[in-house]
C-alpha positions as a Markdown table, in Angstrom:
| # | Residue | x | y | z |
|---|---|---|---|---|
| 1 | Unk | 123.0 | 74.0 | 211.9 |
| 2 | Unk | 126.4 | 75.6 | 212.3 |
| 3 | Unk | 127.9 | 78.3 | 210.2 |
| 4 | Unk | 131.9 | 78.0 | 209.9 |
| 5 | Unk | 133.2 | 81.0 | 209.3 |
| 6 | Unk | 136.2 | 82.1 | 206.9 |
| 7 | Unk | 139.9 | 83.0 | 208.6 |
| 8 | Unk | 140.3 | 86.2 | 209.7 |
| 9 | Unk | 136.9 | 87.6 | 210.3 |
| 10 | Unk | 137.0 | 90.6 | 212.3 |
| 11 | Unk | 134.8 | 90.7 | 215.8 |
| 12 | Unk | 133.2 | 93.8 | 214.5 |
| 13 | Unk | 131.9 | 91.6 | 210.9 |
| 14 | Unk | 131.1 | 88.6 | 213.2 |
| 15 | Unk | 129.2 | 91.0 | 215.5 |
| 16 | Unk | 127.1 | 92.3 | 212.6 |
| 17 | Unk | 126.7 | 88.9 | 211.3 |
| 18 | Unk | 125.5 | 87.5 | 214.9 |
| 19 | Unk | 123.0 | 90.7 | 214.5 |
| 20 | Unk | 121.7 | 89.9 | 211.1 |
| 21 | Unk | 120.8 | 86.2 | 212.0 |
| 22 | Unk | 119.5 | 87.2 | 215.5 |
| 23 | Unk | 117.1 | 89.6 | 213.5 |
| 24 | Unk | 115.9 | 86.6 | 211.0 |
| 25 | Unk | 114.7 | 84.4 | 213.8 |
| 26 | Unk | 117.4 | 82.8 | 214.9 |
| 27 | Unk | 120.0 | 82.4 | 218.2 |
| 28 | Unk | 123.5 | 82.5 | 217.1 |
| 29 | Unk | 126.3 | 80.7 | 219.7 |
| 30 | Unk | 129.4 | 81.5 | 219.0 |
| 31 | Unk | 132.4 | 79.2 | 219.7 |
| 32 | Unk | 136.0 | 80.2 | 219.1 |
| 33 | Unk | 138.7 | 77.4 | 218.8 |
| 34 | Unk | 142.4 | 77.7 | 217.8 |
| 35 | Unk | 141.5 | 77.0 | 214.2 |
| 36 | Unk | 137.9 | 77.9 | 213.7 |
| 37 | Unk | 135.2 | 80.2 | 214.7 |
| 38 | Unk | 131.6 | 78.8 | 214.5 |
| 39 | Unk | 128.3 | 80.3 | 214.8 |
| 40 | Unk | 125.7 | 77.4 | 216.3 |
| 41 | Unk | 122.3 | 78.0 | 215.2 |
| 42 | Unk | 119.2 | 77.3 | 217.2 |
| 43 | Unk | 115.8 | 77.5 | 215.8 |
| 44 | Unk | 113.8 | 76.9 | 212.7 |
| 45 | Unk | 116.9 | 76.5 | 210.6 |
| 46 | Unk | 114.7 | 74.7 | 207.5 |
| 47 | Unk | 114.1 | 78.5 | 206.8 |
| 48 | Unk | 117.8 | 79.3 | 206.8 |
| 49 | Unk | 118.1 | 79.4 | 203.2 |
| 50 | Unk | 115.0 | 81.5 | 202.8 |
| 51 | Unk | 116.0 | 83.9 | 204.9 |
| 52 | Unk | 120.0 | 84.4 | 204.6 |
| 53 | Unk | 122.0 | 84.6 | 201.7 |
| 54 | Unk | 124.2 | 81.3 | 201.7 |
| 55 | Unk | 126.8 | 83.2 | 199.6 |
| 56 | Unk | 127.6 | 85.4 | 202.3 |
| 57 | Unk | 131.7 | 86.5 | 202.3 |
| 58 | Unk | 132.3 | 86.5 | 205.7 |
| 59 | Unk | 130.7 | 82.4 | 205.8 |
| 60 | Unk | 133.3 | 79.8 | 205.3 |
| 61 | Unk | 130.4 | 76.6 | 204.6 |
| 62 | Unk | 127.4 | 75.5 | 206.4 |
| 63 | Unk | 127.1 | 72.2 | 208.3 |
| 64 | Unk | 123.9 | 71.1 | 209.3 |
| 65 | Unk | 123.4 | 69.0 | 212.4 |
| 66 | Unk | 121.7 | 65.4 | 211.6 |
| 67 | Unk | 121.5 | 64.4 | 215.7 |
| 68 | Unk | 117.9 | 65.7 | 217.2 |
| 69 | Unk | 120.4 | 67.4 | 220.5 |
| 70 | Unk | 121.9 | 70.7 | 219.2 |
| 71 | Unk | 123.8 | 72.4 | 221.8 |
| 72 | Unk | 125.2 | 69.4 | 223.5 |
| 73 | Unk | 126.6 | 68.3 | 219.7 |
| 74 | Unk | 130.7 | 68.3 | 219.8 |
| 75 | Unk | 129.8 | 70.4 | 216.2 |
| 76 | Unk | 128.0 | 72.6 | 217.9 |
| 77 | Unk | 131.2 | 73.9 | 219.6 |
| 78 | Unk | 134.8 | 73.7 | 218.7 |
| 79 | Unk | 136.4 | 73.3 | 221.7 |
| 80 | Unk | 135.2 | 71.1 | 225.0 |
| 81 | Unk | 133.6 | 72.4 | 228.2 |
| 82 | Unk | 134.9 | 72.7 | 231.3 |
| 83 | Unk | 132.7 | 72.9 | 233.7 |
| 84 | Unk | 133.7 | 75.1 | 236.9 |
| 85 | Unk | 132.2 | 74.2 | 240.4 |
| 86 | Unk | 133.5 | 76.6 | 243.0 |
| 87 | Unk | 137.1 | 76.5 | 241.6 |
| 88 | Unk | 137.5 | 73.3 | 240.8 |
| 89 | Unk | 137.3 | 72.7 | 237.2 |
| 90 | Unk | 136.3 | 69.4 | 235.3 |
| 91 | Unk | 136.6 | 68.7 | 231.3 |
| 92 | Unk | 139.1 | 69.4 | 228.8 |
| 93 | Unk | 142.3 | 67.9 | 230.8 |
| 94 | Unk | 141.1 | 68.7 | 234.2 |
| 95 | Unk | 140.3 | 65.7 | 236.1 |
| 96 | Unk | 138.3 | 65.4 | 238.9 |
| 97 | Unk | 137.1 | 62.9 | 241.9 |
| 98 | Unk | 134.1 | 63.5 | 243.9 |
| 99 | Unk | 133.5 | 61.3 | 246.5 |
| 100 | Unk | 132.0 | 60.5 | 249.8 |
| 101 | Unk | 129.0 | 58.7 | 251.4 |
| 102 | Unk | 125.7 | 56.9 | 249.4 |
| 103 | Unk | 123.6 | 58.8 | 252.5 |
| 104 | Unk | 123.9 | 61.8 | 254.7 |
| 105 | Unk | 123.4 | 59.9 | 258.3 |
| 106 | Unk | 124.9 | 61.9 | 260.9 |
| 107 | Unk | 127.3 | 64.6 | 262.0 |
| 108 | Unk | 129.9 | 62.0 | 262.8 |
| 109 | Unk | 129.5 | 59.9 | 259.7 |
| 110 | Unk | 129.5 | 62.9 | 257.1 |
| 111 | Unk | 132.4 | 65.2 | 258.7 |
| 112 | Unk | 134.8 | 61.9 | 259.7 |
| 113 | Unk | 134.4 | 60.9 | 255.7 |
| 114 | Unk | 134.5 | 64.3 | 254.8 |
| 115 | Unk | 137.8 | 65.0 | 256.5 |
| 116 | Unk | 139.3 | 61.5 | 255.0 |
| 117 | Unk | 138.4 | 62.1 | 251.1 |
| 118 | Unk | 139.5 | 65.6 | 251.8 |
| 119 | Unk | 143.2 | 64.1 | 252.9 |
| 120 | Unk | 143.5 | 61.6 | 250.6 |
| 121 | Unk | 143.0 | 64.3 | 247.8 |
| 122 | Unk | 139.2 | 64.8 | 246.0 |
| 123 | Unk | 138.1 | 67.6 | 244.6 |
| 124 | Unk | 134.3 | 67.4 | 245.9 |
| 125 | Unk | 132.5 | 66.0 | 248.2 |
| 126 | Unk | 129.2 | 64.0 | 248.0 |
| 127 | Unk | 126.1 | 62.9 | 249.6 |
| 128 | Unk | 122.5 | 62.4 | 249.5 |
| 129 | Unk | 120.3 | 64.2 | 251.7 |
| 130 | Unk | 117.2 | 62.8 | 249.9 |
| 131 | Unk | 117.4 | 59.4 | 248.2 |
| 132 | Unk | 115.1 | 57.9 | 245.6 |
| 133 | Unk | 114.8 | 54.2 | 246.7 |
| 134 | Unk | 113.0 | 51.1 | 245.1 |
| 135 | Unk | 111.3 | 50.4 | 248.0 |
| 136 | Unk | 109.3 | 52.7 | 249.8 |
| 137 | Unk | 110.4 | 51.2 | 253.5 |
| 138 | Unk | 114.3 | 51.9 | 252.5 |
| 139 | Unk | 115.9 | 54.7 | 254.1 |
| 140 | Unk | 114.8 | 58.0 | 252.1 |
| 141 | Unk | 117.3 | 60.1 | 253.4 |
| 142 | Unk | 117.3 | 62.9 | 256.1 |
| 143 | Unk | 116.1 | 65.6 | 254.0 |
| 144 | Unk | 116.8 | 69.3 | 255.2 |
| 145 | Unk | 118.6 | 68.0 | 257.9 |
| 146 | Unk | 120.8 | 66.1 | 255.4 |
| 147 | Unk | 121.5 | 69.6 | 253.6 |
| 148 | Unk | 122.7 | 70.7 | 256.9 |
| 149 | Unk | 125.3 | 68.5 | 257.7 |
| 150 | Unk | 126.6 | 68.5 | 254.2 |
| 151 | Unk | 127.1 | 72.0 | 254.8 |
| 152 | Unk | 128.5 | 71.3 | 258.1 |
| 153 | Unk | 130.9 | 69.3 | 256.3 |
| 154 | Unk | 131.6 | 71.6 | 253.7 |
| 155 | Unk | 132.7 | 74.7 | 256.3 |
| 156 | Unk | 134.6 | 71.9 | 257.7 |
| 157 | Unk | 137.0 | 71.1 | 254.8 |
| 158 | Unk | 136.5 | 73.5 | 252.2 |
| 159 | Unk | 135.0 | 71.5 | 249.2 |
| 160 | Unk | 132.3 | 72.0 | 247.2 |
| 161 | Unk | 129.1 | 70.1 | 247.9 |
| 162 | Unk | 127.3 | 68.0 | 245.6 |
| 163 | Unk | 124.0 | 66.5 | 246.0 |
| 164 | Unk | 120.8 | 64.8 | 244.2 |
| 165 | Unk | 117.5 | 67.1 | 243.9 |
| 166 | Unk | 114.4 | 65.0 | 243.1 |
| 167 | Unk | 111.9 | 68.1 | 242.8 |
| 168 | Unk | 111.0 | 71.2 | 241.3 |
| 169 | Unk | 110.2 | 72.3 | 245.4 |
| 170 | Unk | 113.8 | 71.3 | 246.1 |
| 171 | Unk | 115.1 | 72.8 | 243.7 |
| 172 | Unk | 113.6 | 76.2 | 244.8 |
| 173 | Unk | 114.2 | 75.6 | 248.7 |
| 174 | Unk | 117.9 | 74.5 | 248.2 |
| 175 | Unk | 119.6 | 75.3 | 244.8 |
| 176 | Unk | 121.1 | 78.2 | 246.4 |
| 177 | Unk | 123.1 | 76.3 | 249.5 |
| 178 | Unk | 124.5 | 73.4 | 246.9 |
| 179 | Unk | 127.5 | 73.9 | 244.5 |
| 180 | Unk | 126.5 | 71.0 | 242.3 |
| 181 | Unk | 123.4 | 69.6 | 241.8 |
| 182 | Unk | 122.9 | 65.9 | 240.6 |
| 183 | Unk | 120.3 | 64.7 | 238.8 |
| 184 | Unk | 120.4 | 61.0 | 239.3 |
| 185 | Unk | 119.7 | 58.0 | 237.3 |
| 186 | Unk | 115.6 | 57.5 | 238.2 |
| 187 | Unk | 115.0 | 61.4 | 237.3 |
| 188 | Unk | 117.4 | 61.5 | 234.1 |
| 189 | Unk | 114.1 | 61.8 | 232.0 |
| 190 | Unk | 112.1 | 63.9 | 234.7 |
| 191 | Unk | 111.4 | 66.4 | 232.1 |
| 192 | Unk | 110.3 | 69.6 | 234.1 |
| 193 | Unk | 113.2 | 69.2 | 236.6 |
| 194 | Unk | 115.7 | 69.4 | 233.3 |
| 195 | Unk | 113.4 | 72.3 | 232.5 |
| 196 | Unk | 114.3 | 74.2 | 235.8 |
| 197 | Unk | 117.8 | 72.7 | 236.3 |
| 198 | Unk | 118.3 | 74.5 | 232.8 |
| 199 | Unk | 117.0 | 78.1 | 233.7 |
| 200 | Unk | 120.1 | 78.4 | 236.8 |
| 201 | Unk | 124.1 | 79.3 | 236.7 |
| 202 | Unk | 124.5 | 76.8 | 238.6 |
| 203 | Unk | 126.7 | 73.5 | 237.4 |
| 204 | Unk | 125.1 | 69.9 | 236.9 |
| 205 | Unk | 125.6 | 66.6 | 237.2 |
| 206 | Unk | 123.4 | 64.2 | 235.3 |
| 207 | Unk | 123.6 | 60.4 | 235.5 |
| 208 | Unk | 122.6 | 58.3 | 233.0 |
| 209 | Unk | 119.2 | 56.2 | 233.5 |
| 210 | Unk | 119.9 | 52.7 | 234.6 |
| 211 | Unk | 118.0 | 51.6 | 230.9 |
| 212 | Unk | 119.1 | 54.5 | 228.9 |
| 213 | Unk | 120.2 | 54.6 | 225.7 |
| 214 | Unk | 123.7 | 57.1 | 224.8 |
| 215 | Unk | 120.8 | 59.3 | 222.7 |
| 216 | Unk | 118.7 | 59.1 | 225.6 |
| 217 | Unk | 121.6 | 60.3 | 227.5 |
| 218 | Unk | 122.6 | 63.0 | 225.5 |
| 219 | Unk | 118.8 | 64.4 | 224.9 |
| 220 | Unk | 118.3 | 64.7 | 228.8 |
| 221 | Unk | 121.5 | 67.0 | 228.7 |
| 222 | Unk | 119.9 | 69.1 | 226.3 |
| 223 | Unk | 116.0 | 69.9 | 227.8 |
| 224 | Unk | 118.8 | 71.4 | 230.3 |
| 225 | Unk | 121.2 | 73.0 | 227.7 |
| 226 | Unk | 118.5 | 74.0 | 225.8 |
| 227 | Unk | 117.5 | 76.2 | 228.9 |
| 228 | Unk | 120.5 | 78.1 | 228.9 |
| 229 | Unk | 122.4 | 75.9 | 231.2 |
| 230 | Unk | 125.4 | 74.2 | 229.7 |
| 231 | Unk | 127.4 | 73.9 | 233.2 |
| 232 | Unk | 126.4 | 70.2 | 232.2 |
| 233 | Unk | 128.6 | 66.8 | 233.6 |
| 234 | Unk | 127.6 | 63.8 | 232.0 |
| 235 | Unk | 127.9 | 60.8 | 234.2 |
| 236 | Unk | 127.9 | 56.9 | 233.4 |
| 237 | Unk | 126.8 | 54.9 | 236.0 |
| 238 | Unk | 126.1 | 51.5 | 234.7 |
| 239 | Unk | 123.6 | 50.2 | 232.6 |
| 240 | Unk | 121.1 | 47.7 | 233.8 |
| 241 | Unk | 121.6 | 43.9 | 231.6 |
| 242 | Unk | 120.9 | 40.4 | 231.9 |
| 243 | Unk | 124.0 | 40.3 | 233.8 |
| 244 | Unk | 123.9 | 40.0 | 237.4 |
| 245 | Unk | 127.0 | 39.4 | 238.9 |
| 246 | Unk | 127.1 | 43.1 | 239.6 |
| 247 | Unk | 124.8 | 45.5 | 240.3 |
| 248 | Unk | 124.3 | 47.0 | 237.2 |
| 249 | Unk | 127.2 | 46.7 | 233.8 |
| 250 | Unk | 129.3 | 49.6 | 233.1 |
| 251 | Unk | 129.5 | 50.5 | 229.8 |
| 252 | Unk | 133.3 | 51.8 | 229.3 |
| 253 | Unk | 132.2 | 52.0 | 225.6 |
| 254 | Unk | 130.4 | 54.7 | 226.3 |
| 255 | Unk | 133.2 | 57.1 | 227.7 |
| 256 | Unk | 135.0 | 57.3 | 224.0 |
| 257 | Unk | 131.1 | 57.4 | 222.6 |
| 258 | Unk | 130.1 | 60.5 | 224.0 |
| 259 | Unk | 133.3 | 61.8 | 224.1 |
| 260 | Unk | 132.9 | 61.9 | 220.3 |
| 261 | Unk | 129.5 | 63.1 | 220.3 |
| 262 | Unk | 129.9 | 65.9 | 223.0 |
| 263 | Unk | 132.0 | 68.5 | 224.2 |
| 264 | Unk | 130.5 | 67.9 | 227.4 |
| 265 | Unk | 133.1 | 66.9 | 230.3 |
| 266 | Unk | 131.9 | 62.6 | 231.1 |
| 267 | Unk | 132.7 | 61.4 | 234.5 |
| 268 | Unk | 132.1 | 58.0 | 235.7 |
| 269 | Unk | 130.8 | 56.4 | 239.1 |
| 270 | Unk | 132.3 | 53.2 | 239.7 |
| 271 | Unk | 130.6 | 53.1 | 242.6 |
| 272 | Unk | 127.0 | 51.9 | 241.4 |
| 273 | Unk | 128.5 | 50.4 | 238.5 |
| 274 | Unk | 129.8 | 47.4 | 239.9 |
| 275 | Unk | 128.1 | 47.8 | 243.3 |
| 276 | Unk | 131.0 | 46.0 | 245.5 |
| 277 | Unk | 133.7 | 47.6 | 246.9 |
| 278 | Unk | 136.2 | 45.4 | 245.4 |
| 279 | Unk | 135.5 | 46.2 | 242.0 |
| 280 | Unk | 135.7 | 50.2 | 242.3 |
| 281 | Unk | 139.4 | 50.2 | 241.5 |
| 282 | Unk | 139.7 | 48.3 | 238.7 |
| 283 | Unk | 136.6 | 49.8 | 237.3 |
| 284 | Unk | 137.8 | 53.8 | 237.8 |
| 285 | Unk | 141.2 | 52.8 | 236.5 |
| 286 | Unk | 139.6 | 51.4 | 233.1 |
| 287 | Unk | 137.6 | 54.6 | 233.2 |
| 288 | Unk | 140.6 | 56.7 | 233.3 |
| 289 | Unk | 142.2 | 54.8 | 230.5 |
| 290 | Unk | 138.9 | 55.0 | 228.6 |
| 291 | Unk | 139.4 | 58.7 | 228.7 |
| 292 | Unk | 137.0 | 59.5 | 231.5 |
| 293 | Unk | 137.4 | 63.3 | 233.0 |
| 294 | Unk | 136.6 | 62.6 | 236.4 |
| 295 | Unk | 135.2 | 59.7 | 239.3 |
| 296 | Unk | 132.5 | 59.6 | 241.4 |
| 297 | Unk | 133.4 | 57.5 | 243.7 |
| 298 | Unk | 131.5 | 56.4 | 247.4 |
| 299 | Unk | 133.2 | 56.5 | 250.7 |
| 300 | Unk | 131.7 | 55.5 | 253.8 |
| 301 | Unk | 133.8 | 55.8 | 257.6 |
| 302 | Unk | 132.3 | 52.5 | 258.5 |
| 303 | Unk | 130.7 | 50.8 | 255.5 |
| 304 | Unk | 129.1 | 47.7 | 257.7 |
| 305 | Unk | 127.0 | 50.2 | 259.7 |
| 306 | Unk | 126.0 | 52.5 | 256.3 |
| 307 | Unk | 122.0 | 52.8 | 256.0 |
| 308 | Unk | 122.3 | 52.9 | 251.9 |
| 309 | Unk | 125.1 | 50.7 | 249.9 |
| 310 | Unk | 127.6 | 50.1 | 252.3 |
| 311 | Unk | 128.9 | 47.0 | 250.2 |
| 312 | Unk | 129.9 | 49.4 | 247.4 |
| 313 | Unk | 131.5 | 51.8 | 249.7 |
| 314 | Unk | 135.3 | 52.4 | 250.5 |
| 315 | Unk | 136.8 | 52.9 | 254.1 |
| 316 | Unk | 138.8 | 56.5 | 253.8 |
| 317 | Unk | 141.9 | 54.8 | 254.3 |
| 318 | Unk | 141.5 | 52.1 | 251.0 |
| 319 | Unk | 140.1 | 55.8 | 249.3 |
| 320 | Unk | 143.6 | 57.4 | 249.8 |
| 321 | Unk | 145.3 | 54.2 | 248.6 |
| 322 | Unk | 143.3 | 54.4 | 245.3 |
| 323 | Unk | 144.1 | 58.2 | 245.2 |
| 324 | Unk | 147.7 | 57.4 | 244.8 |
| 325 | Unk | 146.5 | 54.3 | 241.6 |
| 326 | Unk | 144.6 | 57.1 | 240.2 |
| 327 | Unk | 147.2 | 59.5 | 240.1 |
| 328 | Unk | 149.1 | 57.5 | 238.4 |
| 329 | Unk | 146.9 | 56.2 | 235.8 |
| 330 | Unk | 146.2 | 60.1 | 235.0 |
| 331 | Unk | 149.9 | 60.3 | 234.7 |
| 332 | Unk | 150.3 | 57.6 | 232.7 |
| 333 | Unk | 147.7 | 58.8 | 230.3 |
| 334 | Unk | 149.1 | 62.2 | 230.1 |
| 335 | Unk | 152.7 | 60.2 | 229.4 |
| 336 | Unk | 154.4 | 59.9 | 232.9 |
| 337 | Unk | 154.8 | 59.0 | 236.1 |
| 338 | Unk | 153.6 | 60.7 | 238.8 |
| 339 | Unk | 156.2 | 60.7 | 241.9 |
């Protein structure tokens, strides 16, 4: 439920009214946007009317909110959420690329493609140190020694490192070192990471499950709003359909879907989506024009020899050369031309 309140409300009268709901049972969230001020309500709200008198001057109207996720709701706040990870921002105009490797593999491999998507322009680099496969002989990742050389790579160019946690023990052993953390498609609906995910300050990336439906989507972000955390990036990664001329279908729909449904900042990894390198441009420039706020895109120094999805993965120099498309897609969005 949200309570819209009437023009010109002083802080002191919406302090006091925050106070009166707080001490009825509720959690008031306040949003403030150029034209209104809301007050989000968390909690039993079925007893709202028992409790609080609806004719109250300083309360514009009541809304109540139909969708079972609350705080990621676009009604539940009026304006969208940017989502800050070490500086560089994402939602609400800012646009943002995150790229590098599938896989952590070695020093070489991670600080050669760090250095290249750090020229060519992204704002944050990626990798996986541990890797949920389908098969159990795949490569799994290097683990610690994977959070190592990200971090290698990360005093080596300066951007912020993001990187998939599987595990509540993961979580507590390496939270602290990582600047994102990304939970991926196969733990979307792993319920008690969301849980802990949701009780840091610390920005996440969550990817949509490869069978998951937008609600789906959108009720995974909120076991980790509903924790306190709402440093939330929503990420469409493909769906998986009857189609198999690619490795899974992205679902550009989807973009102007939850962008109507959330104020949450959606991103989208072309990457996994089409799962050939060939199709990554085409696919992050349709994202862009679908009004996507950032890409997630893989790079690899030397994609033949890559130990996880090397046939999805861009050499540095094709990654700069799409830097420049993107750039001008943004541009063109925004109604120019960039130079």
């Amino acid at each position: 439920m949200i309570l819209i309140l009437k023009k010109g409300i002083s802080n002191c009268e919406m302090e006091n009214l925050k106070e009166e709901i707080a001490a009825k049972g509720f959690t008031p969230h306040v949003s403030k946007g150029d034209e209104l001020t809301i007050i989000g309500l968390v909690g039993d709200t079925i007893a709202f009317q028992d409790r609080f008198n609806l004719s109250d001057e300083r309360i514009d109207r009541i809304v109540r909110i139909q969708e079972p996720y609350k705080k990621v709701n676009k009604m539940f706040k009026s304006c969208d959420t940017v989502v800050d990870v070490a500086g560089r921002k994402i939602g609400d105009g800012n646009f943002a690329v995150i790229a590098g490797p599938c896989s952590v593999e070695t020093r070489d491999q991670m600080v050669d493609t760090a250095m290249g998507v750090k020229k060519a322009g992204a704002d944050l680099l990626r990798g996986g140190a541990f890797k949920p496969r389908t098969s159990p002989y795949s490569f799994q990742g290097l683990g610690e020694g994977g959070i190592e050389l990200l971090l290698e790579a990360k005093k080596e160019t300066g951007l912020p490192i993001v990187t998939e946690i599987m595990s509540v023990r993961q979580l507590d052993e390496h939270a602290s070192e990582i600047d994102m953390i990304q939970i991926g498609a196969r733990n979307m609906q792993n319920f008690e990471l969301l849980k802990e995910v949701g009780s840091l300050d610390k920005p996440v990336l969550l990817k949509r499950g490869m069978s998951a439906s937008i609600k789906d989507f959108l009720m995974a972000a909120e076991y980790i709003a509903a924790g306190g955390n709402e440093k939330i990036v929503l990420c469409e990664r493909g769906i998986r359909t009857f189609e198999n001329a690619t490795r899974n279908t992205l679902d550009i729909s989807a973009i102007p879907v939850l962008k109507r449904k959330t104020h949450l900042p959606v991103i989208v990894d072309p990457s996994h989506s089409g799962g050939y390198w060939w199709l990554v441009e085409p696919l992050a420039l349709a994202s862009i024009a679908a009004g996507a706020d950032g890409l997630m895109i893989e790079v690899h120094n030397s994609p033949k020899e890559a130990l996880c999805d090397g046939e999805q993965s861009l050499k540095p120099e094709r990654f700069e050369n799409l830097m420049q498309s993107i750039r001008n897609m943004e541009a063109f969005r925004r109604g120019g031309f960039s130079a």
